[in-house]
C-alpha atoms as a printed R data frame, in Angstrom:
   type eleno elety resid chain resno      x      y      z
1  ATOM     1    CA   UNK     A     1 -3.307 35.222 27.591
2  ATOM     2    CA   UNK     A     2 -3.894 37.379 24.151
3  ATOM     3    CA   UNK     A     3 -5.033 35.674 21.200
4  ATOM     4    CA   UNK     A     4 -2.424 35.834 18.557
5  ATOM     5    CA   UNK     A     5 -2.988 38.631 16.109
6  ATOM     6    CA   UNK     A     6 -4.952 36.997 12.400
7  ATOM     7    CA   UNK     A     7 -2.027 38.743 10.948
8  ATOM     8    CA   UNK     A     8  1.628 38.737 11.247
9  ATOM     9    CA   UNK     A     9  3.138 41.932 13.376
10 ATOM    10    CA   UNK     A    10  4.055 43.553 10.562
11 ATOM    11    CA   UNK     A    11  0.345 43.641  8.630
12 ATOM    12    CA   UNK     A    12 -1.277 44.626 11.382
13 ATOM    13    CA   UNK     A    13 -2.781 48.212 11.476
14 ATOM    14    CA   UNK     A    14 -1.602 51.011 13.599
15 ATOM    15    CA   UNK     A    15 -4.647 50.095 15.894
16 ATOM    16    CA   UNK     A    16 -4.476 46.840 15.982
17 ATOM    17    CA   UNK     A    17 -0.881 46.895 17.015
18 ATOM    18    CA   UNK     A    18 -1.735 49.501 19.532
19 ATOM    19    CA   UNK     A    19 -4.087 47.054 21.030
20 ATOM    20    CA   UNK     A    20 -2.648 44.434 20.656
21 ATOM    21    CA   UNK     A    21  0.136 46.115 23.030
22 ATOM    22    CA   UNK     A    22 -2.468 46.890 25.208
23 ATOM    23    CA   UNK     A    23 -3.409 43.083 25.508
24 ATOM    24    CA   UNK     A    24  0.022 41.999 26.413
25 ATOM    25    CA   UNK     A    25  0.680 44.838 28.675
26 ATOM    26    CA   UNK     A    26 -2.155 43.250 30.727
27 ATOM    27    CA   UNK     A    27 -1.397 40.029 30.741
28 ATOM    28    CA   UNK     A    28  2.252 40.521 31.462
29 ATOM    29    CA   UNK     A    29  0.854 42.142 35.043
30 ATOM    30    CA   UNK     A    30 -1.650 39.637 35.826
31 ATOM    31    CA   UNK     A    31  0.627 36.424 35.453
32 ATOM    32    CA   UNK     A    32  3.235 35.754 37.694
33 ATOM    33    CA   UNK     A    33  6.957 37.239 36.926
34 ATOM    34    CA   UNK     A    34  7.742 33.179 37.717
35 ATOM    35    CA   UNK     A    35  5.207 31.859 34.456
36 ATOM    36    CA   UNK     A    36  6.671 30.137 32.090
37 ATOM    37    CA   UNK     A    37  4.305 31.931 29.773
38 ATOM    38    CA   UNK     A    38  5.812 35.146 30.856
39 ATOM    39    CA   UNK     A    39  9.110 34.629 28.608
40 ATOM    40    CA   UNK     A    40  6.622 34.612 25.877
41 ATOM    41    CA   UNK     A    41  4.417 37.156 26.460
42 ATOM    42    CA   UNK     A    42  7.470 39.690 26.831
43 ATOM    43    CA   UNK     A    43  8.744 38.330 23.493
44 ATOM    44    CA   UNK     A    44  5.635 39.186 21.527
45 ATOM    45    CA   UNK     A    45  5.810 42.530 23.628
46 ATOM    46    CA   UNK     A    46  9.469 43.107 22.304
47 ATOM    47    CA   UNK     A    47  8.237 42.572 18.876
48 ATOM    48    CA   UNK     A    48  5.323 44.567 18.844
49 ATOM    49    CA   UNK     A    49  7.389 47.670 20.568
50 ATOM    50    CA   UNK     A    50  9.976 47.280 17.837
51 ATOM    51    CA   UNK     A    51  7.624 47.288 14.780
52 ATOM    52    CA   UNK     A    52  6.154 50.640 16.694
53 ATOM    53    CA   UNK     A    53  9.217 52.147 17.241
54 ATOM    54    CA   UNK     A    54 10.471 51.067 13.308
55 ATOM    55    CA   UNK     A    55  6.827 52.831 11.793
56 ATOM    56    CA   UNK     A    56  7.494 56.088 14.379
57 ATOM    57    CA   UNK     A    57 11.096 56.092 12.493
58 ATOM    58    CA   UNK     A    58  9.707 56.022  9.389
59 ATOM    59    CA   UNK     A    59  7.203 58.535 10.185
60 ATOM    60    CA   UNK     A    60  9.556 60.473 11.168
61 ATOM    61    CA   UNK     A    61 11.781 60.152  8.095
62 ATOM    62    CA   UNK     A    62  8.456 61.044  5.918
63 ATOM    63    CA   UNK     A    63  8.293 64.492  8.301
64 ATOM    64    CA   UNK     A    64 11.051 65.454  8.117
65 ATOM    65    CA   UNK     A    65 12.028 64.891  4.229
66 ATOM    66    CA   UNK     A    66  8.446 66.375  3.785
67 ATOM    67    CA   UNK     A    67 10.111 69.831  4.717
68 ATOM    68    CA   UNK     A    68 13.544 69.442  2.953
């Protein structure tokens, strides 16, 4: 199982979070869809997808007032 992050979701850089993905991706496929871990691990993997899909928002808010 991943390691917590040192930081909360949020703090964490764009690289970090991506790997941090990455981690639970993989565990999430090597434990059994029974675990009790997996709850958890798919919880940390719903808050990690949110805070990528809130910065690709914002990014995208940036762009797009950038050319107003």
């Amino acid at each position: 199982m991943p390691a917590d992050p040192e930081h909360p979701i949020h703090a964490l850089t764009t690289y970090e979070l991506a790997r941090y993905r990455r981690e639970l991706e993989h565990a999430i496929k090597k434990i059994s869809a029974d675990a009790p871990v997996q709850a958890d691990l798919r919880r940390k993997l719903d808050e990690v997808l949110a805070e990528q899909a809130e910065r690709e928002r914002i990014a995208e808010r940036a762009r797009t007032a950038a050319h107003a």
